[in-house]
C-alpha positions as MATLAB code, in Angstrom:
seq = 'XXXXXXXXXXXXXXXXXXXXXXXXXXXXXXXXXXXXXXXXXXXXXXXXXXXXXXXXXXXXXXXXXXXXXXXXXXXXXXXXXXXXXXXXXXXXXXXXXXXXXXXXXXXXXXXXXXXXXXXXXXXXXXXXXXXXXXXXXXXXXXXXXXXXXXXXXXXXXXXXXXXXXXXXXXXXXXXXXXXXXXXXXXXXXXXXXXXXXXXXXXXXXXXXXXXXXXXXXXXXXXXXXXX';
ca = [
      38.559  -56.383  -82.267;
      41.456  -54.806  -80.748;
      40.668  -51.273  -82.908;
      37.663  -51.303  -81.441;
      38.807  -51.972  -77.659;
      40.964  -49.251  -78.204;
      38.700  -46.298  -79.294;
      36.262  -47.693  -76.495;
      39.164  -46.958  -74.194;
      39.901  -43.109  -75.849;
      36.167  -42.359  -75.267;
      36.295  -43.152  -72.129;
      39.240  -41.388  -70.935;
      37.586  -38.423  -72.935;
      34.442  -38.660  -70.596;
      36.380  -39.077  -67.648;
      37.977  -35.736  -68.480;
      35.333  -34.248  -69.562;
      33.224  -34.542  -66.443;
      34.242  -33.960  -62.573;
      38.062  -34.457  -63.546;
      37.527  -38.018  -62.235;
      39.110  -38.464  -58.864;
      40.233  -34.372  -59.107;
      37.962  -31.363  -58.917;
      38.399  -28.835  -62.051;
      40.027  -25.916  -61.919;
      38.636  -22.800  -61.223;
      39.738  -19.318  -61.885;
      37.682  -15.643  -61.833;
      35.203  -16.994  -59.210;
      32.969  -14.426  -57.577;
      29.959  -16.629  -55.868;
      29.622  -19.995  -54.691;
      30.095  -22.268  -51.197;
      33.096  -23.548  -49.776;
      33.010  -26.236  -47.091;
      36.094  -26.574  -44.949;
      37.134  -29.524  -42.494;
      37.192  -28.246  -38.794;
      41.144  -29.871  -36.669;
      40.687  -28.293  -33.329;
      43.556  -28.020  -31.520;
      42.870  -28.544  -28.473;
      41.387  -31.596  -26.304;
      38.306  -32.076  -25.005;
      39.688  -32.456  -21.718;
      41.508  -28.961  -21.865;
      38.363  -27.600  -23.898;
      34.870  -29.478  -23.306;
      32.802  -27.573  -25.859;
      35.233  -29.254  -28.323;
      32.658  -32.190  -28.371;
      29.790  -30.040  -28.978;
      31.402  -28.117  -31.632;
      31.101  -29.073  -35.333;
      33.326  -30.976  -37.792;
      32.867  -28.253  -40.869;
      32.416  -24.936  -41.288;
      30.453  -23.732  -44.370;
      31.003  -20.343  -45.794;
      28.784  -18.500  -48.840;
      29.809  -15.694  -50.376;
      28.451  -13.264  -53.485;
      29.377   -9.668  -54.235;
      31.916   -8.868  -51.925;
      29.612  -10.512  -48.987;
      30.463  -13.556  -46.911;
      29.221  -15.985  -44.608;
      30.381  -17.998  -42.306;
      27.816  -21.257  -40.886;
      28.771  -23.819  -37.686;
      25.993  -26.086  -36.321;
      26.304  -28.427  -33.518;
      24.369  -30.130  -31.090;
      22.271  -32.073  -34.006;
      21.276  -28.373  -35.142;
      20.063  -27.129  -31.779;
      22.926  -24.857  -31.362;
      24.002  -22.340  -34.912;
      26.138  -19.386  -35.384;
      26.975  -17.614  -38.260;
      29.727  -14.798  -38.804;
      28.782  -12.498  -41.606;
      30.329   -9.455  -43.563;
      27.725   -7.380  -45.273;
      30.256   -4.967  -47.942;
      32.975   -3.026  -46.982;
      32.153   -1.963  -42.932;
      29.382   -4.336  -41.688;
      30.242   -7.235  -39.518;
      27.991   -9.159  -37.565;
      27.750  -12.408  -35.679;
      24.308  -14.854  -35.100;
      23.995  -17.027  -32.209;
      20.778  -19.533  -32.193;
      20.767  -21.949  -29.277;
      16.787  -23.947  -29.323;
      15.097  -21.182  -29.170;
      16.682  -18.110  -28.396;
      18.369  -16.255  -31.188;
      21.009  -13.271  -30.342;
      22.367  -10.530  -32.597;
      25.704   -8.698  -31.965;
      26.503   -6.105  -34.617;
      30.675   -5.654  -33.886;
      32.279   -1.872  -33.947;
      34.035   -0.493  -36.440;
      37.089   -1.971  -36.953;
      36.497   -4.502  -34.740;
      36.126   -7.769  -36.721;
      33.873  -10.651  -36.101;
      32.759  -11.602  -32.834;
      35.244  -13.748  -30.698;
      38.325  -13.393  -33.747;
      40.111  -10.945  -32.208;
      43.729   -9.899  -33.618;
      47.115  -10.406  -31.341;
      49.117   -7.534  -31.127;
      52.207   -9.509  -32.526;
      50.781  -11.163  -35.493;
      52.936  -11.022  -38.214;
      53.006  -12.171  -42.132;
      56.006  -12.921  -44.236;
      55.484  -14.211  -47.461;
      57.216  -15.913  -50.446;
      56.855  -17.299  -53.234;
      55.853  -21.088  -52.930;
      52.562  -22.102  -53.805;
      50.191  -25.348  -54.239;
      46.574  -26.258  -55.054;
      44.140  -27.154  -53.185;
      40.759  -28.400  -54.766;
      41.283  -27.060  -57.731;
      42.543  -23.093  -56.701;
      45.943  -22.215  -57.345;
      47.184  -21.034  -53.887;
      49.717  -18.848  -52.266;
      51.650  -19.462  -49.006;
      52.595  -17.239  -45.991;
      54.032  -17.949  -42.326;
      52.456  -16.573  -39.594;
      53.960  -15.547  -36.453;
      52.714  -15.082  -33.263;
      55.197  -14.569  -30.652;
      56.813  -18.257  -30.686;
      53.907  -20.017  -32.765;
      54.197  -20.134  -36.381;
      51.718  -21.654  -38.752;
      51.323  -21.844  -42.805;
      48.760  -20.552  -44.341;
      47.597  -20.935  -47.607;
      45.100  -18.155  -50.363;
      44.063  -17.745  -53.472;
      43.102  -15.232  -55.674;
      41.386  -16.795  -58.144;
      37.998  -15.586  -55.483;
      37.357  -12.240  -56.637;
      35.672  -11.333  -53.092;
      37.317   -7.988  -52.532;
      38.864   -8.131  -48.651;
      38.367  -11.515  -48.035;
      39.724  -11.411  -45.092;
      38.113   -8.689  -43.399;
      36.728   -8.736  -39.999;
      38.999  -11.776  -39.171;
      42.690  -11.564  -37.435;
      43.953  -12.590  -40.838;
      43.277   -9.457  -42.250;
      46.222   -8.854  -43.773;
      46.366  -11.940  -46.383;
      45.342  -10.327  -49.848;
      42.846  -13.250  -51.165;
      40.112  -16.030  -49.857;
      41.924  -17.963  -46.836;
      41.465  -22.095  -47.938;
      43.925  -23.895  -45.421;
      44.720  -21.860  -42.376;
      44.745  -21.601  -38.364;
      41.933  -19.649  -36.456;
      41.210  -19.038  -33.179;
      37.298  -18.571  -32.238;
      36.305  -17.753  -28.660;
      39.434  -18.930  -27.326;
      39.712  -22.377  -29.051;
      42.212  -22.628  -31.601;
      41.633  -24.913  -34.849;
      42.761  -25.634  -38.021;
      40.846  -25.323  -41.397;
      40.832  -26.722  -44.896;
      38.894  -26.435  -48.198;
      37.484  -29.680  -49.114;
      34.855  -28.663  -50.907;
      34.115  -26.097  -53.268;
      30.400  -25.685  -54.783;
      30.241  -23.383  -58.488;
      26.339  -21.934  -57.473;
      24.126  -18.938  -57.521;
      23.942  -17.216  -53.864;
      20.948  -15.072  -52.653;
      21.972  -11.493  -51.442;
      19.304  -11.765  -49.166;
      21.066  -14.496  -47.069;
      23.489  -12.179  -46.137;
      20.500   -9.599  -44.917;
      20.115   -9.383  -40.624;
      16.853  -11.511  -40.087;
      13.613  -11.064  -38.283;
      13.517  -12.885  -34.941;
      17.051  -12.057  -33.484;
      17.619  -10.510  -29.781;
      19.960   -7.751  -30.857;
      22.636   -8.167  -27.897;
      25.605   -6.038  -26.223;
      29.665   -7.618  -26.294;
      29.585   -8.363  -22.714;
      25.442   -9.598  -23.030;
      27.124  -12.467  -25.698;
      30.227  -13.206  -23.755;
      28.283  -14.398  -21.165;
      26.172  -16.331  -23.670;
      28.797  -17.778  -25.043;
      30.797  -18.751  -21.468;
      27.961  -20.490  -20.687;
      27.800  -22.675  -23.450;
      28.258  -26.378  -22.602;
      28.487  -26.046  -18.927;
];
């Protein structure tokens, strides 16, 4: 009786193991597509920012072949955009509110739309590190005049310049817990999530339907938004 309890127990730790990791996701190393969903902390209030409450709780980004995406829905899905980086130069930003769909296809150089890159940022790094959902991670402090954050990357994401086209350019590997500020609103971000699937090229592709706009043509867009 108690022989058999016992190798009923050691098969089941073995399945345990053997499946998700149980309570903890695997490990993953030499990654080159999949999804990663990351929890949204904005760090502001509503009252000091009132498209806070508009604004989504994740942020889901897609990437393949040195291509990535970036998707935020709010409003129940009547209000999208999506930041994407199409190889080594192309950076464009989506904006879908009901109906109307805009394009704005940034400069060279010039990163994604509404991410742009203070003056005084600065990096120092060192050598602690941590995982997070299964990545081993590196750490760096960033510095922007008195504000300093930690941010944390791996490199176990073969996406070559992850980091392109955001103000965090300078962090060699895929960002998964770090501090961004889009259109003004700054907010913190974490992996949660990471899916192991096939992505589509083509999702990375411009699509039909979009009103290809100018920088100051989406500013105003965007100002408007929630008012």
């Amino acid at each position: 009786m108690f022989s058999s309890c016992k190798h009923l127990l050691t098969l089941m730790l073995a399945v345990c193991f053997l499946s998700v990791g149980c309570t903890k996701q695997g490990r993953h190393g030499n990654v080159k597509e999949g999804s990663m969903k990351y929890k949204i902390t904005y760090l502001e209030s509503e009252k000091e920012s009132p498209i806070i409450g508009l604004l989504p709780s994740t942020i889901m980004m897609r990437f393949n072949n040195d291509k990535v995406l970036l998707e935020m829905e709010g409003w129940l899905g009547i209000f999208r955009s999506a930041f994407v980086k199409n190889g080594e130069n192309e950076a464009y930003t989506l904006l879908k509110i009901l109906s109307k769909k805009y394009l704005y296809i940034s400069e060279p150089n010039e990163g994604f739309y509404g991410m742009k890159k203070p003056d005084n940022l600065k990096v120092d790094f060192d050598d602690e590190t941590k995982e997070i959902i299964g990545f081993d991670c590196k750490h760096a402090k960033v510095s922007i005049d008195t504000l300093s954050f930690d941010v944390y990357y791996t490199n176990d994401i073969k996406i070559k310049n992850a980091t392109a086209n955001t103000p965090l350019d300078m962090i060699p590997g895929m960002l998964l817990d770090f501090r961004l500020e889009m259109n003004g609103i700054p907010m913190h971000l974490e992996a949660v999530e990471f899916i192991n699937e096939k992505v589509s090229s083509t999702i990375f592709d411009i699509p039909n339907g979009y009103e290809r706009v100018k920088r100051s043509q989406m500013d105003e867009i965007f100002n408007g938004i929630g008012k």
